[in-house]
Z-matrix of the N, CA and C atoms (Angstrom, degrees):
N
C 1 1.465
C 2 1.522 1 108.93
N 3 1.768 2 120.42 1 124.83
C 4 1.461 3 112.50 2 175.54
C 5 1.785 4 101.88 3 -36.80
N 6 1.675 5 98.60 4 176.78
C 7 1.319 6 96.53 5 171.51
C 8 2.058 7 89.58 6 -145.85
N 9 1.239 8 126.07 7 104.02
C 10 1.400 9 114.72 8 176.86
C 11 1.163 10 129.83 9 -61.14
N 12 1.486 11 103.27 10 135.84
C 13 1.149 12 104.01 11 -168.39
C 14 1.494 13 148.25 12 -80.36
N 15 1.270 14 142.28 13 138.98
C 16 1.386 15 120.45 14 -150.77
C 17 1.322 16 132.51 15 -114.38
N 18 1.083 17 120.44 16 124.05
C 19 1.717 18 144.96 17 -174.05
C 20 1.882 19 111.32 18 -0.81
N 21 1.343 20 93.80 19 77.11
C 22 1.765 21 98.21 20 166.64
C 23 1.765 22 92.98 21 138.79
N 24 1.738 23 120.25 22 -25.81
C 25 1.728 24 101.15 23 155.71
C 26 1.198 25 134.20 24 -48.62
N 27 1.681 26 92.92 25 133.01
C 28 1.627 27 105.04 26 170.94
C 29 1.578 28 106.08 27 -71.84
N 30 1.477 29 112.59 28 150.94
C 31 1.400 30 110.24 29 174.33
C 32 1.396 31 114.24 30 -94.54
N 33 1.305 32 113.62 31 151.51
C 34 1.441 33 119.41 32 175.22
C 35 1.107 34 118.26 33 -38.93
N 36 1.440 35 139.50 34 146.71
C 37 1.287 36 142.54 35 179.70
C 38 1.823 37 102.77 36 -60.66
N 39 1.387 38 109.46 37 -39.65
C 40 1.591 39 110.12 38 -172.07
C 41 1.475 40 99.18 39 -77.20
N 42 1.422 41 142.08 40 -12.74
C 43 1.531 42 121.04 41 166.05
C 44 1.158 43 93.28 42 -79.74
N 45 1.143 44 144.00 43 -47.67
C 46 1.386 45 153.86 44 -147.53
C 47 1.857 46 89.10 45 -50.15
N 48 1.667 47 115.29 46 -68.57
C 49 0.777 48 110.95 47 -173.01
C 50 1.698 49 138.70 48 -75.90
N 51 1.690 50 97.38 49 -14.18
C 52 1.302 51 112.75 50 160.69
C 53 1.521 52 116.52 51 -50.49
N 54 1.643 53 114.76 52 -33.44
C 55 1.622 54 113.43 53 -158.34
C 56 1.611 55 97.53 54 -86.34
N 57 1.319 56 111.69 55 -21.21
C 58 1.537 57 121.67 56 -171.13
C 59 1.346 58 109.57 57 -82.41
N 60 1.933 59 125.79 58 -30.87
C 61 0.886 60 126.51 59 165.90
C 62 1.778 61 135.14 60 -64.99
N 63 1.957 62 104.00 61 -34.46
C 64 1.062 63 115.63 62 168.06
C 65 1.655 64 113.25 63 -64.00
N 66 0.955 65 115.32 64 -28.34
C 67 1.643 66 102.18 65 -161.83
C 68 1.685 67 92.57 66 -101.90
N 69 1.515 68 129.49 67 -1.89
C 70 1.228 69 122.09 68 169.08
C 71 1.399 70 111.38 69 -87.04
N 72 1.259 71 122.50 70 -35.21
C 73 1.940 72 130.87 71 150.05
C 74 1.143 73 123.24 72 -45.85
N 75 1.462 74 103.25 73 -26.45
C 76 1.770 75 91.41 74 169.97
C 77 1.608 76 107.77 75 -90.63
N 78 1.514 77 112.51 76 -31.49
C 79 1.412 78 97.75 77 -177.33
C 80 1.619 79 121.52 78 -64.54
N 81 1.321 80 98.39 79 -8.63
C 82 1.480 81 112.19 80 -168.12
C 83 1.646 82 108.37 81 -81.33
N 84 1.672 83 111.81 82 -22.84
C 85 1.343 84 122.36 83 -135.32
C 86 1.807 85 93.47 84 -145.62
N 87 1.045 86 100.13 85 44.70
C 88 2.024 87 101.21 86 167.32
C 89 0.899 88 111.51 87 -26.60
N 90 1.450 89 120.59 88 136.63
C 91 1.372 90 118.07 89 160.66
C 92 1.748 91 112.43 90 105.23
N 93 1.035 92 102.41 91 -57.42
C 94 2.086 93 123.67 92 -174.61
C 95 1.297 94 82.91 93 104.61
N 96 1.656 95 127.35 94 75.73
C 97 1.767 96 121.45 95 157.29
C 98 1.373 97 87.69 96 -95.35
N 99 1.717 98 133.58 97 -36.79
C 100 1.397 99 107.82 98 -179.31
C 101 1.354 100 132.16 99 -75.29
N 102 1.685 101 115.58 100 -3.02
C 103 1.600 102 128.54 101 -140.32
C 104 2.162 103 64.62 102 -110.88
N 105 1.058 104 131.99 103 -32.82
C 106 1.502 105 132.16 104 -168.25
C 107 1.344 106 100.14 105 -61.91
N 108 1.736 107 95.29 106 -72.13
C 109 1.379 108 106.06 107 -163.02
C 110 1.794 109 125.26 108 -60.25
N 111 1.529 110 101.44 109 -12.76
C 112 1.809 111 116.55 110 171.53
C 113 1.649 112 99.38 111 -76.39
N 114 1.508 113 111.00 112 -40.87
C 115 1.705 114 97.50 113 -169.89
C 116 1.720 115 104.89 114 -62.03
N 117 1.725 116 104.14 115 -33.37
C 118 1.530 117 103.40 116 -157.84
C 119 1.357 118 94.96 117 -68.23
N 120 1.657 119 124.32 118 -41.68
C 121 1.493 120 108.61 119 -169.24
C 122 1.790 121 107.19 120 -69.79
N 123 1.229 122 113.31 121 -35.03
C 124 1.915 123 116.19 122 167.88
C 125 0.948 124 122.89 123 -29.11
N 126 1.589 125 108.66 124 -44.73
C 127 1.763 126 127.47 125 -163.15
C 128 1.470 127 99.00 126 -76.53
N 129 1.576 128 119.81 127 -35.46
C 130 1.259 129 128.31 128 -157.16
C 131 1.485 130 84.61 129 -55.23
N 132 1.142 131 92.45 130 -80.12
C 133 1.516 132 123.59 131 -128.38
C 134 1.889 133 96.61 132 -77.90
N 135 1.730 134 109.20 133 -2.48
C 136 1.584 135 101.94 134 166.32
C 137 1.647 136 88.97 135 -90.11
N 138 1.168 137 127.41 136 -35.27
C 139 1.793 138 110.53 137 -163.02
C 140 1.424 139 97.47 138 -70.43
N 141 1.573 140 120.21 139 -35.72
C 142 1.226 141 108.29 140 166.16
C 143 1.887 142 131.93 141 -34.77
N 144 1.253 143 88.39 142 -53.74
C 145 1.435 144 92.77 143 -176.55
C 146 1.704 145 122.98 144 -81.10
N 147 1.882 146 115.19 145 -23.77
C 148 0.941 147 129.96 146 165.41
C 149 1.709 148 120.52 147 -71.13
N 150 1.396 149 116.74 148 -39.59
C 151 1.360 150 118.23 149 178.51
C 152 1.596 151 130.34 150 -44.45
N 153 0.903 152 120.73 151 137.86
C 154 1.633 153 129.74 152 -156.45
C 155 1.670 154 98.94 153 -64.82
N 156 1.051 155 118.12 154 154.12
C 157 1.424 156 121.91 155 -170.03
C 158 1.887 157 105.05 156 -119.53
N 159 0.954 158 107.21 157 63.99
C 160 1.731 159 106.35 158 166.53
C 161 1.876 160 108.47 159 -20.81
N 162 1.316 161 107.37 160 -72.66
C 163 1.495 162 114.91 161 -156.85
C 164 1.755 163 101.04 162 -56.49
N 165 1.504 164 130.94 163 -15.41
C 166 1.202 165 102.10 164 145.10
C 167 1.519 166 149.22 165 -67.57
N 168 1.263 167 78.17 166 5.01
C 169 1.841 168 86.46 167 -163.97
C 170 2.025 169 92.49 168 -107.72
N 171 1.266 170 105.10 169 -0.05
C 172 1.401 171 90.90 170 177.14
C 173 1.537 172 108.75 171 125.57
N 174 1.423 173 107.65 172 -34.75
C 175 1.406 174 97.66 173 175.99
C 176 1.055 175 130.86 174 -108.57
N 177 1.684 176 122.31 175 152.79
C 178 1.210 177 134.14 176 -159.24
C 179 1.627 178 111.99 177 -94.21
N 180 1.563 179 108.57 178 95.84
C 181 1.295 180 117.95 179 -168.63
C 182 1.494 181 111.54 180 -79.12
N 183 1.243 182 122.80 181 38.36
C 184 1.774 183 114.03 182 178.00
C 185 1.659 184 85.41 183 -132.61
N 186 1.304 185 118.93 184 -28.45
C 187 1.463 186 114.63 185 145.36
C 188 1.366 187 140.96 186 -68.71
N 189 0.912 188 136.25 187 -18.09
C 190 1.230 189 143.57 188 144.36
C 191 0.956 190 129.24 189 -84.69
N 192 1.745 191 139.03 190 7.68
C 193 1.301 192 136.67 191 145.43
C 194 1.417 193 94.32 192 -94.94
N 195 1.503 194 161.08 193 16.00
C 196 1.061 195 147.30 194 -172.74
C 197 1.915 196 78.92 195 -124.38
N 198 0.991 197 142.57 196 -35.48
C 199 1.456 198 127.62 197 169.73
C 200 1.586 199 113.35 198 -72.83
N 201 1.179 200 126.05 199 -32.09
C 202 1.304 201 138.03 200 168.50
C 203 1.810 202 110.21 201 -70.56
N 204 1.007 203 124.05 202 -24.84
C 205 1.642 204 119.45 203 178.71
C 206 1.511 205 74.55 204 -106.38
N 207 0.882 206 139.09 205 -20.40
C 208 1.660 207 117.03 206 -175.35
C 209 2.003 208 109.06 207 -59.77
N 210 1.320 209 99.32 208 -63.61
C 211 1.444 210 128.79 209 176.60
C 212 1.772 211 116.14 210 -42.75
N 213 1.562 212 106.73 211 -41.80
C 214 1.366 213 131.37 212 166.68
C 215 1.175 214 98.89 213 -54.78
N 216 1.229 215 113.99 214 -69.98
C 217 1.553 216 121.32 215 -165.32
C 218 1.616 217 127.75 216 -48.98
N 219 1.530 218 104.95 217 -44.01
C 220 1.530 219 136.50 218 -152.78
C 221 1.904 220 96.34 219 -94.11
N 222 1.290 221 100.30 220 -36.11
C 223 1.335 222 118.04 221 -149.10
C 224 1.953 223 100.23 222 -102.28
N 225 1.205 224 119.20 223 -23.66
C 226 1.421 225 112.58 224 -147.44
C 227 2.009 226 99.05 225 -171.88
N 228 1.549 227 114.52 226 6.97
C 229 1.745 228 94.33 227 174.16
C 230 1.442 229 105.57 228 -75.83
N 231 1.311 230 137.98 229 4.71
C 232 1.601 231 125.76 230 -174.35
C 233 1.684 232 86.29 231 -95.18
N 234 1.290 233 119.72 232 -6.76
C 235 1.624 234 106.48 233 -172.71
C 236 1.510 235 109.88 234 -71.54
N 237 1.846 236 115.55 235 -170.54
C 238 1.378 237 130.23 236 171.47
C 239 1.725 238 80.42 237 -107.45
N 240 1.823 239 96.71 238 151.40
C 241 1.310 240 104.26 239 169.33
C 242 1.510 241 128.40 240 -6.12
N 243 1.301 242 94.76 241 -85.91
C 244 1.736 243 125.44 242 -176.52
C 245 1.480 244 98.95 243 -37.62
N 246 1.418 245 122.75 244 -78.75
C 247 1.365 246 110.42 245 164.84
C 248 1.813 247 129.26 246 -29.34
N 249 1.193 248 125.01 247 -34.83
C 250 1.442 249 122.06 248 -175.14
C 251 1.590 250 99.05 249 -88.88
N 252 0.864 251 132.19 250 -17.91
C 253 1.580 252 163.29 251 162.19
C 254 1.824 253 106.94 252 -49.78
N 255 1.033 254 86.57 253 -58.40
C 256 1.427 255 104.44 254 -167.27
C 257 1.634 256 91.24 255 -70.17
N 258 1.224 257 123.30 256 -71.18
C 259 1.388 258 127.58 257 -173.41
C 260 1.222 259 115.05 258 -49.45
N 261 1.217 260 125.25 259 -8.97
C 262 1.427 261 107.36 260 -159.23
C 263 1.892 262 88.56 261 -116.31
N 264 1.444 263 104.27 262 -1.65
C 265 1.888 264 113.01 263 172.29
C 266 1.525 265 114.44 264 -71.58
N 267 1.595 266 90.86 265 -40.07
C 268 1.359 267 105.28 266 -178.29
C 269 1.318 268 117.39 267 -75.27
N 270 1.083 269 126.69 268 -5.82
C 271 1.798 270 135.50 269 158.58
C 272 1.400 271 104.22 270 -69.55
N 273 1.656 272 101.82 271 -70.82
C 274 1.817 273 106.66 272 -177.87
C 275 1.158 274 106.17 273 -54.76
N 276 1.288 275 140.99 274 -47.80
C 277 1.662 276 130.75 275 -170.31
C 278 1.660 277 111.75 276 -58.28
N 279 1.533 278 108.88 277 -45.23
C 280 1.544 279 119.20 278 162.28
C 281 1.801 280 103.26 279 -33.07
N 282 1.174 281 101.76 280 -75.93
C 283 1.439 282 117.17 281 -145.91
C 284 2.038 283 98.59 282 -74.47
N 285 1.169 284 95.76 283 13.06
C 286 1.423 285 94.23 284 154.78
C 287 1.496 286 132.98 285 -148.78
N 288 1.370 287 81.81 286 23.22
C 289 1.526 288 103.84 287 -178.10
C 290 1.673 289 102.50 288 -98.86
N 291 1.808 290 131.43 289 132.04
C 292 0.771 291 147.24 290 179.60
C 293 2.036 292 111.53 291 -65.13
N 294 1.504 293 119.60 292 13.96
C 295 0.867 294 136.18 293 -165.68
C 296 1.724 295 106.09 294 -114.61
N 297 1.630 296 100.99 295 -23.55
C 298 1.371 297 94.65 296 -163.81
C 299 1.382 298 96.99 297 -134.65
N 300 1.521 299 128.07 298 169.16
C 301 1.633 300 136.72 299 164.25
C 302 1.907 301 112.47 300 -24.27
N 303 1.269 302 128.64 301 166.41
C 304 1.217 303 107.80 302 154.52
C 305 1.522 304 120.39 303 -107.39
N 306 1.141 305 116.11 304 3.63
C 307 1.375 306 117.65 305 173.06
C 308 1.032 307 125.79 306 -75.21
N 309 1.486 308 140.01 307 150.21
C 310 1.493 309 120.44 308 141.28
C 311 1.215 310 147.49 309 -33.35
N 312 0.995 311 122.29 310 -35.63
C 313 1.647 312 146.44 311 -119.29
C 314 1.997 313 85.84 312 -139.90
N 315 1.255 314 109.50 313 -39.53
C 316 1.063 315 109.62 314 171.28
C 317 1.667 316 137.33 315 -90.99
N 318 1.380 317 93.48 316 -34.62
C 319 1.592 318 114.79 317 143.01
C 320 1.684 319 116.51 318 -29.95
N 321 1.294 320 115.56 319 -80.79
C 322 1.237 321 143.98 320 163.77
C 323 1.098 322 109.28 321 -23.78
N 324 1.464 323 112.74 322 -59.55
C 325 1.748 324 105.65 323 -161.73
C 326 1.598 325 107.07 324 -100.40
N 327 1.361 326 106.76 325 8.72
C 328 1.643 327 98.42 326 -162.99
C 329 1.930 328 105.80 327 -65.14
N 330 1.058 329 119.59 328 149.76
C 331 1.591 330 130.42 329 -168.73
C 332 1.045 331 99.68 330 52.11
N 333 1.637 332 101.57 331 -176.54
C 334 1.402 333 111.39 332 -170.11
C 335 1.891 334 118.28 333 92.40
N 336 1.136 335 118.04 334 -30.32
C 337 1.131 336 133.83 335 -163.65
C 338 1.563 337 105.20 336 -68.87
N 339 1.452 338 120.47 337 -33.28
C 340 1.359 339 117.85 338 171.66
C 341 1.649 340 114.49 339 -103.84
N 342 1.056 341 115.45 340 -26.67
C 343 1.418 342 130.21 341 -156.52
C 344 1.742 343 112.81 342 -131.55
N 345 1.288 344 95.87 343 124.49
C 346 1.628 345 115.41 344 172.32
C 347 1.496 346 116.57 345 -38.80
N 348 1.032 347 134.57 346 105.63
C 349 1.785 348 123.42 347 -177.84
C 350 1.570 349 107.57 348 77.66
N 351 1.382 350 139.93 349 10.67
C 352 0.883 351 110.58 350 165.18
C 353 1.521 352 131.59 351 -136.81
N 354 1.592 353 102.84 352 73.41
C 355 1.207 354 166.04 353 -160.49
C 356 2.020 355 109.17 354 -96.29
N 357 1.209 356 113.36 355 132.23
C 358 1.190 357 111.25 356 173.37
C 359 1.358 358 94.93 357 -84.55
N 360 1.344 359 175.66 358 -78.88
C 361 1.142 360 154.61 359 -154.51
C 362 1.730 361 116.78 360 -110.64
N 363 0.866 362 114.88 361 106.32
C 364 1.935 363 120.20 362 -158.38
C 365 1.426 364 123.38 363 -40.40
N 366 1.498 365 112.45 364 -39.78
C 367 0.992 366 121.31 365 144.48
C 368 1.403 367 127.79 366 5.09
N 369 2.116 368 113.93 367 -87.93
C 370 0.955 369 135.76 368 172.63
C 371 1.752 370 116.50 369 -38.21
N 372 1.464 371 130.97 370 -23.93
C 373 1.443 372 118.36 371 -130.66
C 374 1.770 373 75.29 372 -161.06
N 375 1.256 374 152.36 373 1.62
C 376 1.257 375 115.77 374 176.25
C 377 1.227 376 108.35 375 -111.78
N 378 1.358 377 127.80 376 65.18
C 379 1.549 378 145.48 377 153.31
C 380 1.914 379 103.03 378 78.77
N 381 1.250 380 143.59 379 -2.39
C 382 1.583 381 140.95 380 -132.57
C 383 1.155 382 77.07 381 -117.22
N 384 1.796 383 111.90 382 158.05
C 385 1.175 384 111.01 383 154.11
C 386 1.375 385 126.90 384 -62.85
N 387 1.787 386 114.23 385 165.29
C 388 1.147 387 109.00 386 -174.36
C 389 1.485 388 110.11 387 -99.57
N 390 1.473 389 111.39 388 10.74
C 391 1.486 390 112.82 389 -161.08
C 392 1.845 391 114.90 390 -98.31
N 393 1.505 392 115.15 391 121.97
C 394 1.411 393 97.58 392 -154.39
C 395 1.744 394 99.10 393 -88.27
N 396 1.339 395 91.46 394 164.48
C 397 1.698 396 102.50 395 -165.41
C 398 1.399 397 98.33 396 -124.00
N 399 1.105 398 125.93 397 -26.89
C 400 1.463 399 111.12 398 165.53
C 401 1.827 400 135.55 399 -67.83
N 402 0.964 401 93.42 400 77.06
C 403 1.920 402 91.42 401 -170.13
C 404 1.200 403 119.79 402 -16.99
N 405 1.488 404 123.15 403 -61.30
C 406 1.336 405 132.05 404 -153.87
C 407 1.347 406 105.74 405 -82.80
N 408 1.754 407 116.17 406 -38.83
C 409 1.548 408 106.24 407 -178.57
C 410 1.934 409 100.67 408 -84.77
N 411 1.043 410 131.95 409 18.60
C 412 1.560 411 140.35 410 171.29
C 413 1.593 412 99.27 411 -81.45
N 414 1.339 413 84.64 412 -67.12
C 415 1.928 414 91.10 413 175.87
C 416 1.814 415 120.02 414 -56.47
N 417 1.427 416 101.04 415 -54.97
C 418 1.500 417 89.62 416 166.69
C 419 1.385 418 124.29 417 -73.10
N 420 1.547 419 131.73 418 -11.95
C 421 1.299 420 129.61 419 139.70
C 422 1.673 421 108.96 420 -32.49
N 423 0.862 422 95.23 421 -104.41
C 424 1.855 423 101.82 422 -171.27
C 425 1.140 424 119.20 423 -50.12
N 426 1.228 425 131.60 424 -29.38
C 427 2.165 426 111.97 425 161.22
C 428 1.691 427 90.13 426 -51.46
N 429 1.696 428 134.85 427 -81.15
C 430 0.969 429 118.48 428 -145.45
C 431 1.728 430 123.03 429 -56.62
N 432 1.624 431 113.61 430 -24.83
C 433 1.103 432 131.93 431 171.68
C 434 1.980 433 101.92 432 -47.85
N 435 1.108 434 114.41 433 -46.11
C 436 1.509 435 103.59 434 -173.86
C 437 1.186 436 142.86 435 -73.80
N 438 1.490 437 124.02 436 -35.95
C 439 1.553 438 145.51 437 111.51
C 440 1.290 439 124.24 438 -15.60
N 441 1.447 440 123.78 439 -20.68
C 442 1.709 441 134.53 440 170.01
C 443 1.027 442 91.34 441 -98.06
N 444 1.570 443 142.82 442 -90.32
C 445 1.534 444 140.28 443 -179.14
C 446 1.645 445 132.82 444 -15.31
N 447 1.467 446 85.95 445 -33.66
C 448 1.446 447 98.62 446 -170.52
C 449 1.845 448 116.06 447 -106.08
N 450 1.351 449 98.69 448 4.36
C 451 2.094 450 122.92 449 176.19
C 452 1.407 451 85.66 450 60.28
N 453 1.467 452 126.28 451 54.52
C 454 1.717 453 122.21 452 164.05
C 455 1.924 454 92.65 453 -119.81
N 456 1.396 455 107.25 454 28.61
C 457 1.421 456 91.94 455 167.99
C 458 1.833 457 117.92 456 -140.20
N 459 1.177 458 134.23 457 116.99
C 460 1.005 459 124.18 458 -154.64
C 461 1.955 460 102.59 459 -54.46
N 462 1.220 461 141.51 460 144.41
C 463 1.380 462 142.81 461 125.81
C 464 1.575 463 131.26 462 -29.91
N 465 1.252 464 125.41 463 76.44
C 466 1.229 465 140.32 464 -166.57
C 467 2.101 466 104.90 465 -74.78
N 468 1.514 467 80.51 466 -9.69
C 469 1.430 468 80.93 467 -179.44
C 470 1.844 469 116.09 468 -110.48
N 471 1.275 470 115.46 469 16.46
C 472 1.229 471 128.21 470 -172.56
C 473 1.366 472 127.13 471 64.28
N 474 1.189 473 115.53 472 14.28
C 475 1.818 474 108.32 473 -148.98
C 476 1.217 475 110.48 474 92.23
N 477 1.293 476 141.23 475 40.99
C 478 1.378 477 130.70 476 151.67
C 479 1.329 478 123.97 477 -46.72
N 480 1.441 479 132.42 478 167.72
C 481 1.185 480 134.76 479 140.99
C 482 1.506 481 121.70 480 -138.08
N 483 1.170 482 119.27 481 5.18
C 484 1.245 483 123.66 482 155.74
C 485 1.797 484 121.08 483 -136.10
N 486 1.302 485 104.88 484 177.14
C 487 1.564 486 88.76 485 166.87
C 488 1.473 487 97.25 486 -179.55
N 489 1.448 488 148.74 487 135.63
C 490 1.139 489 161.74 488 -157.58
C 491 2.033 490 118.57 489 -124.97
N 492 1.018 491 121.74 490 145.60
C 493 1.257 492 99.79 491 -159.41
C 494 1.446 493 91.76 492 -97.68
N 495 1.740 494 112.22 493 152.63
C 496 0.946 495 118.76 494 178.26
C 497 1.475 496 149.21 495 -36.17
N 498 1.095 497 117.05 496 -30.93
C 499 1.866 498 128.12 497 165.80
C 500 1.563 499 100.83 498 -79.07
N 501 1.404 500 129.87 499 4.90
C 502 1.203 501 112.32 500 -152.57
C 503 2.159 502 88.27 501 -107.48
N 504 0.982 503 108.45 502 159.40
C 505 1.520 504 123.71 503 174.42
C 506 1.633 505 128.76 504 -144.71
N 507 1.696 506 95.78 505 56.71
C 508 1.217 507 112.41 506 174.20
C 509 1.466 508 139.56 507 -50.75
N 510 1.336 509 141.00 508 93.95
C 511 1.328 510 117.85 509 -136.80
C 512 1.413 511 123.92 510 -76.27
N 513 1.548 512 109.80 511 0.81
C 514 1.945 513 119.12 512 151.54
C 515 1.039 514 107.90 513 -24.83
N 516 1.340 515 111.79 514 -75.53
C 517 1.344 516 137.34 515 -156.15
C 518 1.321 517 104.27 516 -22.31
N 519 1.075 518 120.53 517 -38.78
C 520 1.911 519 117.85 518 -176.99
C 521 1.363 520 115.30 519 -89.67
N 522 1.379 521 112.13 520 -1.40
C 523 1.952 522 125.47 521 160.28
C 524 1.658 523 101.45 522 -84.24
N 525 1.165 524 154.18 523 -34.11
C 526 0.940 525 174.01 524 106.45
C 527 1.705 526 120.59 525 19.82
N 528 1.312 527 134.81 526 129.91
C 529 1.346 528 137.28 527 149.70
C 530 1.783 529 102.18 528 -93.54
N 531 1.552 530 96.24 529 114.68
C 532 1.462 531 127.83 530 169.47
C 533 1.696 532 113.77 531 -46.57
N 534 0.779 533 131.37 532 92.68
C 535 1.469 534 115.19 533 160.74
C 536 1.233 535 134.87 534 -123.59
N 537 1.390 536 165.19 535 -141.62
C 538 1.189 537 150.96 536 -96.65
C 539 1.102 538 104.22 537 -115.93
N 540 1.852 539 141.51 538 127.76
C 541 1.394 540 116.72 539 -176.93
C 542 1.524 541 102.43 540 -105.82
N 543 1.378 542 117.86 541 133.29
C 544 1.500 543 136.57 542 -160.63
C 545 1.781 544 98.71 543 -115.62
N 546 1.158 545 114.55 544 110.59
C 547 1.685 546 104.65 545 171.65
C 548 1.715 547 113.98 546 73.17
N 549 0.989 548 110.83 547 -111.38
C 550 1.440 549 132.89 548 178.83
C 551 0.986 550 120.10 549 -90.81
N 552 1.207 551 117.30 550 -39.12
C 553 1.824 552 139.35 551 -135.17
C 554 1.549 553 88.43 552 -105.29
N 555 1.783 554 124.49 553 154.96
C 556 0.970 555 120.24 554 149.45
C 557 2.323 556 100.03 555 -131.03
N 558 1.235 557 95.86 556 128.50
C 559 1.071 558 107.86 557 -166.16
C 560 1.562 559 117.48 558 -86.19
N 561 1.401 560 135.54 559 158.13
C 562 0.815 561 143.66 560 -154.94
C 563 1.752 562 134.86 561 -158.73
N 564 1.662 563 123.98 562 107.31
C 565 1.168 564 133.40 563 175.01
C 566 1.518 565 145.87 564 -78.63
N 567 1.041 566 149.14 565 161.61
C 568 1.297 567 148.96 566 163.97
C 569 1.769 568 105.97 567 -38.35
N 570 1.132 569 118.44 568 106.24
C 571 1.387 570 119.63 569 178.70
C 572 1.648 571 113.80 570 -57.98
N 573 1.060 572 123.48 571 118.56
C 574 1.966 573 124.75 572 -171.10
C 575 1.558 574 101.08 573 -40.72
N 576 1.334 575 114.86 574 -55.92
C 577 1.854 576 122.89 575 -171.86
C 578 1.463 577 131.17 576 -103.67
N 579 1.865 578 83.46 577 45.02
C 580 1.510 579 106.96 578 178.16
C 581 1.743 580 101.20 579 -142.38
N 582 1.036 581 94.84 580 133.91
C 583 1.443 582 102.62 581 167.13
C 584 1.455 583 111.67 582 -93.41
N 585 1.469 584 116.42 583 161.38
C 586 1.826 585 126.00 584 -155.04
C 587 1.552 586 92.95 585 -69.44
N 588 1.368 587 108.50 586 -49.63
C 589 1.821 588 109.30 587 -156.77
C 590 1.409 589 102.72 588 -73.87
N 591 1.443 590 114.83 589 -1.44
C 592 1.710 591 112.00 590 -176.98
C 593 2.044 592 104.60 591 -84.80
N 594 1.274 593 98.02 592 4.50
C 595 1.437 594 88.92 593 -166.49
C 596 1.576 595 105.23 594 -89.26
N 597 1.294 596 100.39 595 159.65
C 598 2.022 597 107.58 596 168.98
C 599 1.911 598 95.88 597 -37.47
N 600 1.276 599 93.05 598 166.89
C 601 1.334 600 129.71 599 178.51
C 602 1.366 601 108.42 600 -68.75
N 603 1.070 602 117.05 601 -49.73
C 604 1.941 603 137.78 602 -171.24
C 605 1.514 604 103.34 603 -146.40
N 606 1.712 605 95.17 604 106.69
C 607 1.411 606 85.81 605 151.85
C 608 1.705 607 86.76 606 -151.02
N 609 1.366 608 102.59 607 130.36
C 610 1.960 609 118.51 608 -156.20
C 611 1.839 610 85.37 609 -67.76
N 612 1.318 611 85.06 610 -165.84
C 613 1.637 612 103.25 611 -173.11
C 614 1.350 613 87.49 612 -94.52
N 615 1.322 614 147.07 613 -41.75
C 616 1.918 615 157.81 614 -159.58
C 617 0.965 616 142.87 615 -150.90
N 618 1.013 617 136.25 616 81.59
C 619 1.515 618 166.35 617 -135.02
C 620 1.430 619 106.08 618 -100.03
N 621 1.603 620 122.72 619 135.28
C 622 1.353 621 125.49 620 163.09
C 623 1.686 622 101.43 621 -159.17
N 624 1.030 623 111.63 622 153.48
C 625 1.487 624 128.95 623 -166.07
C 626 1.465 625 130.75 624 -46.70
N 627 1.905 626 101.16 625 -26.28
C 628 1.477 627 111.28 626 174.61
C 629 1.588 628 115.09 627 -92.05
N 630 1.699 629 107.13 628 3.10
C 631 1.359 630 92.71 629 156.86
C 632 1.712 631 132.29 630 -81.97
């Protein structure tokens, strides 16, 4: 337990030099860019240790960020950030919404399994390979995928759970609360003065015209 110290102690030579070191880090470091860049690595490495751990509960989280950068990828690499951002909310908002699977991976793949296009994200179910060929948007797929997985990324889409791309005129859309259009995409919520079971039968997580 510290013990404070009392009125007329000399201080240890090692605070002595601690106090000489702080104020030589700042001269070094205008501004507090180094006093920043210590909190940002701090923050890391406590969310590190605080962040929720899926793979005890059973699931295999290097699989489910590889279905989640999958979806990014398939769904949203012609986007700007925010848009690929957005898409990859609308997985997590799924997958904790009492409406849908709780997995990722299951989220993702739900329908589709018998039938051409009818697939919660199109991607999954319209015959193409699933294997991505673009290197660079693969990689920027999956950094942004991890920061979404892990709730270290704000929701630009409010809680979406669906969202349709812009030229598209799905006729949901009017079961639907409208919200924010990001990129291409115009996204879409649980309407306040609708209840869940009042909705169509099928209406996917992403909609575009050649389905």
């Amino acid at each position: 337990m510290p013990v404070a110290m009392q009125s007329g102690t000399v201080p240890a030579p090692g605070a002595r030099r601690a106090g000489r070191s702080r104020w030589s880090l700042r001269a070094r470091c205008p501004g507090g860019r180094c006093r920043a860049a210590a909190w940002a690595v701090i923050l890391a490495l406590v969310g590190h240790l605080v962040a929720p751990t899926p793979a005890a509960a059973g699931v295999d989280v290097s699989r489910e960020l590889e279905c989640l950068a999958l979806t990014i990828y398939f769904e949203a690499r012609g986007e700007p950030d925010e848009g690929k951002i957005a898409v990859g909310h609308v997985v997590m908002n799924r997958a904790s919404h009492p409406l849908f699977p709780r997995k990722v991976c299951e989220v993702v793949q739900q329908g589709g399994d018998k039938l051409r296009f009818h697939c919660q994200f199109t991607w999954w179910c319209d015959g193409r390979s699933d294997q991505p060929t673009d290197w660079r948007a693969w990689e920027k797929s999956k950094a942004l995928a991890r920061p979404i997985y892990w709730d270290y990324s704000r929701d630009p889409t409010a809680g979406a759970l669906w969202y349709h791309a812009d030229y598209a005129r799905p006729r949901w859309r009017s079961d639907l609360s409208r919200g924010a259009k990001i990129g291409r995409h115009v996204f879409y919520g649980l309407a306040i003065d609708r209840d869940a079971s009042d909705l169509p039968d099928r209406i996917p997580a992403s909609y575009s015209p050649d389905q």
